[in-house]
Structure formats: structure tokens, C-alpha cells
Backbone as CSV, one residue per row, in Angstrom:
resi,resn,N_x,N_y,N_z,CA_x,CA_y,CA_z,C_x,C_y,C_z
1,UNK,6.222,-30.657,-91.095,7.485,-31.270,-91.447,7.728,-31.027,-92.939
2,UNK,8.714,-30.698,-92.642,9.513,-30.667,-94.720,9.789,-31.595,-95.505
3,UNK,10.155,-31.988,-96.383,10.410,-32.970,-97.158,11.549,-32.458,-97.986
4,UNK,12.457,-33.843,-97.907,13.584,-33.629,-98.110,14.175,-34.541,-99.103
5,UNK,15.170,-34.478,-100.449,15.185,-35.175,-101.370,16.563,-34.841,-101.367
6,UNK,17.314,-36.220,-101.423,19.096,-35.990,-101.682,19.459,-37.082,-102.215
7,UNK,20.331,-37.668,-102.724,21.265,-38.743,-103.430,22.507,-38.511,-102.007
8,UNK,22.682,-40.130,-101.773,23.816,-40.653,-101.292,25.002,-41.766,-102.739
9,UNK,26.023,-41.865,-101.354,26.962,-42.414,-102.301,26.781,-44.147,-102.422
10,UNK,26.539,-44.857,-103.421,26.014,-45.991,-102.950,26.682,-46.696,-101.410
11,UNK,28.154,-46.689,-101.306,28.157,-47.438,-100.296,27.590,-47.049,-98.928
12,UNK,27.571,-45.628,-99.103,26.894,-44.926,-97.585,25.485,-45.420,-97.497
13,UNK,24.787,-45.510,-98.872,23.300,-45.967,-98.841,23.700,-47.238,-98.240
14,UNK,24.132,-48.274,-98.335,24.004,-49.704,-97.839,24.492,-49.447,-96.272
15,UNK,25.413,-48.706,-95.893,25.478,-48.658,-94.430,24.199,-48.515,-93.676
16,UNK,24.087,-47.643,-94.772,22.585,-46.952,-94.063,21.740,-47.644,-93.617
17,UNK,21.395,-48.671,-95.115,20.512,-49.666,-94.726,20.802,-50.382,-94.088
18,UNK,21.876,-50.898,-93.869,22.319,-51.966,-92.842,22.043,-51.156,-91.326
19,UNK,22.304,-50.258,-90.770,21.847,-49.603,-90.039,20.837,-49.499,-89.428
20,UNK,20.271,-49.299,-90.327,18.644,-48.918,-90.107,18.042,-50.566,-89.789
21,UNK,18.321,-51.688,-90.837,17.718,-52.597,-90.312,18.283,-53.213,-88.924
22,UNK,19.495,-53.386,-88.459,19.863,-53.394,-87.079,18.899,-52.940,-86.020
23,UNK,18.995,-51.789,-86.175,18.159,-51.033,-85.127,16.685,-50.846,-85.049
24,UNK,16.352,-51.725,-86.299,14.938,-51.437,-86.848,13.820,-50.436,-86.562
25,UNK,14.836,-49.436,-87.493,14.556,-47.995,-87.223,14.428,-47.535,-88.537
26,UNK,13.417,-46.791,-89.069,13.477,-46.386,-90.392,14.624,-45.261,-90.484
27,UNK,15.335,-45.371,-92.186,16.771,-44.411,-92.428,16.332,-43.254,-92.453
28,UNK,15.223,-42.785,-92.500,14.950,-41.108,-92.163,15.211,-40.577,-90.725
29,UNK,14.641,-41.622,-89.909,14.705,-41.600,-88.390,16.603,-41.304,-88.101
30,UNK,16.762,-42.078,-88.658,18.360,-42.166,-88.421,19.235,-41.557,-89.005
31,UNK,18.756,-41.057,-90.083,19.351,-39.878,-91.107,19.375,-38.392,-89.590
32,UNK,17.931,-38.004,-89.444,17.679,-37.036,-88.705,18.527,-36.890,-87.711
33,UNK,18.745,-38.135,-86.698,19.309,-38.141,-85.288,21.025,-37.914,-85.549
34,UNK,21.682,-38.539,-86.665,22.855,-38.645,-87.061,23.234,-36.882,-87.213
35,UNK,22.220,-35.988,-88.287,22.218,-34.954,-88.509,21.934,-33.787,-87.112
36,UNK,21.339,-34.597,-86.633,21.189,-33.160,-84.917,22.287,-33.455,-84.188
37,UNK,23.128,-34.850,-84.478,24.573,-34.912,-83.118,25.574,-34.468,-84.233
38,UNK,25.600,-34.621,-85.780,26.265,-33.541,-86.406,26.427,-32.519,-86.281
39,UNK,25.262,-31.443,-85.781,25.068,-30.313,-86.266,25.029,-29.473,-84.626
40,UNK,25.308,-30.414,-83.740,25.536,-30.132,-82.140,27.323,-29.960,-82.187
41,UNK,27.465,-31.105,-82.422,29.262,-31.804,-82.321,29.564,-29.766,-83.034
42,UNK,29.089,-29.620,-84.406,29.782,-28.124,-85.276,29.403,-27.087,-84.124
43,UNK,28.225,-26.840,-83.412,28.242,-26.046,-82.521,28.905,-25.972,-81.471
44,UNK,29.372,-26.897,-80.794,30.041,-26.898,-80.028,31.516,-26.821,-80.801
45,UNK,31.890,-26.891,-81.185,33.143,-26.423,-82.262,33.507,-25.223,-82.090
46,UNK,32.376,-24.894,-82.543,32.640,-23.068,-83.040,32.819,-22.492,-81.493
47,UNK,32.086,-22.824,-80.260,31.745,-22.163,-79.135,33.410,-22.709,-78.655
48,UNK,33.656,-23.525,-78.971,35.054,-23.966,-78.034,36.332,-22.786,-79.058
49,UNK,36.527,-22.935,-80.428,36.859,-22.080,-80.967,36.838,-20.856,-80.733
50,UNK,35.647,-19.945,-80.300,35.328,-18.622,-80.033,36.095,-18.493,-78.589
51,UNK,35.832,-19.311,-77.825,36.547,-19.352,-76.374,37.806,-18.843,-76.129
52,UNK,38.307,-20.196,-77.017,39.852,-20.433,-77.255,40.321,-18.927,-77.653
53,UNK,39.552,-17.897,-78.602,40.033,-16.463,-79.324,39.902,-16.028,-78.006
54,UNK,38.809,-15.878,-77.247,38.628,-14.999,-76.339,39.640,-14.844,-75.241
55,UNK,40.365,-16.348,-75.379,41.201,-16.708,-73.845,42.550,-15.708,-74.119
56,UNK,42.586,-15.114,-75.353,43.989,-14.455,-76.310,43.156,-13.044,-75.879
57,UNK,42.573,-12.928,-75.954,41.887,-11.330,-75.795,42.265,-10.604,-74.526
58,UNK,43.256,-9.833,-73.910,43.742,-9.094,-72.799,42.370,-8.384,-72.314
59,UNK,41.840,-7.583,-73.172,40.522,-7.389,-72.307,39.564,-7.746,-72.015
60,UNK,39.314,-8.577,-72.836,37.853,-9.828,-71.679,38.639,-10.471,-71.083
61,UNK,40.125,-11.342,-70.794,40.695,-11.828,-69.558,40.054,-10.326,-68.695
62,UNK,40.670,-9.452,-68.690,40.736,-8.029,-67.581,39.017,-8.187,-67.358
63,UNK,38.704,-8.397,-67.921,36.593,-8.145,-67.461,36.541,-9.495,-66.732
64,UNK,36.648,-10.586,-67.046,36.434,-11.876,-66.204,37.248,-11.756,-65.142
65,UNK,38.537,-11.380,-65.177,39.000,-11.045,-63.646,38.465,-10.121,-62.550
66,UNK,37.610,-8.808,-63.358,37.070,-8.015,-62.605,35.602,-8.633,-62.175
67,UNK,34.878,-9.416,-63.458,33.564,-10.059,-62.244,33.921,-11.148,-61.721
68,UNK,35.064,-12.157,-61.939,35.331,-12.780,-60.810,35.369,-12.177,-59.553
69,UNK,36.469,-11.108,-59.438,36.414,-10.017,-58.126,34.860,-10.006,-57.428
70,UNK,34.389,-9.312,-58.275,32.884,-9.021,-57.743,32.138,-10.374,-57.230
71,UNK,32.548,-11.157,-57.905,31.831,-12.775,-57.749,32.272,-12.879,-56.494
72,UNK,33.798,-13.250,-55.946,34.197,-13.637,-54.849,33.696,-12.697,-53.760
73,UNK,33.539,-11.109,-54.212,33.361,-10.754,-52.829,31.683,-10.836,-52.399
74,UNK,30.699,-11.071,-53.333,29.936,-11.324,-52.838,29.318,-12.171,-51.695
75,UNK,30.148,-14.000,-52.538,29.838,-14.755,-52.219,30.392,-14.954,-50.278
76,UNK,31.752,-13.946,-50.405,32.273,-13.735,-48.574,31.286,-13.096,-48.502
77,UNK,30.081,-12.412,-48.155,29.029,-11.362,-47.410,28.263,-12.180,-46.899
């Protein structure tokens, strides 16, 4: 594990702590978990974004229509 050193803004520090003692969970614990559904939520961003370009793209529509084709006729055999 790494070690990690940052400054917050005071009032975010007191959420924090208030937080953390609620759940009585140490603020690293909760720093971390906050930071992996951050850093999921941006991935999934970008993948819905990239989509969204692709759905504009005439020729990957034309390729997904053609392995759909192939898809459907398999699945009749």
C-alpha cells in the first residue's frame, strides 16, 4: 500500500470527520471508497460518451447491423 499526503478544505475536513465518526469508520477507509465510486461514476462517463460518438458513426451503425444479421440468423438454426 502507498501512502498518501493531501490538504483538504477545512469544511470538507469536518464533513469528513463527521462522517467517518457516524459510520465509525476511519476517514482513510472512506476517503478510498468515496474515491473508487468517483473514479467508476468518470468511467462510466467516458464509456457512455464514447457510445453516444459511436451511435453518430454510419459505419459501426452498418457493422452492428451486419452482426446483428449474423446474430439473428444463427440464433433461428
Amino acid at each position: 500500500m502507498t501512502t498518501f499526503t493531501s490538504t483538504l478544505p477545512d469544511d470538507l475536513m469536518l464533513l469528513l470527520n463527521e462522517k467517518a465518526s457516524e459510520l465509525s469508520i476511519p476517514k482513510n477507509k472512506l476517503i478510498e471508497k468515496a474515491l473508487r465510486i468517483y473514479l467508476d461514476q468518470l468511467n462510466k462517463a467516458s464509456y457512455i460518451k464514447s457510445f453516444k460518438k459511436m451511435s453518430e458513426d454510419k459505419d459501426v451503425l452498418s457493422i452492428a447491423e451486419e452482426g446483428m444479421s449474423d446474430y439473428l440468423t444463427q440464433i433461428e438454426e
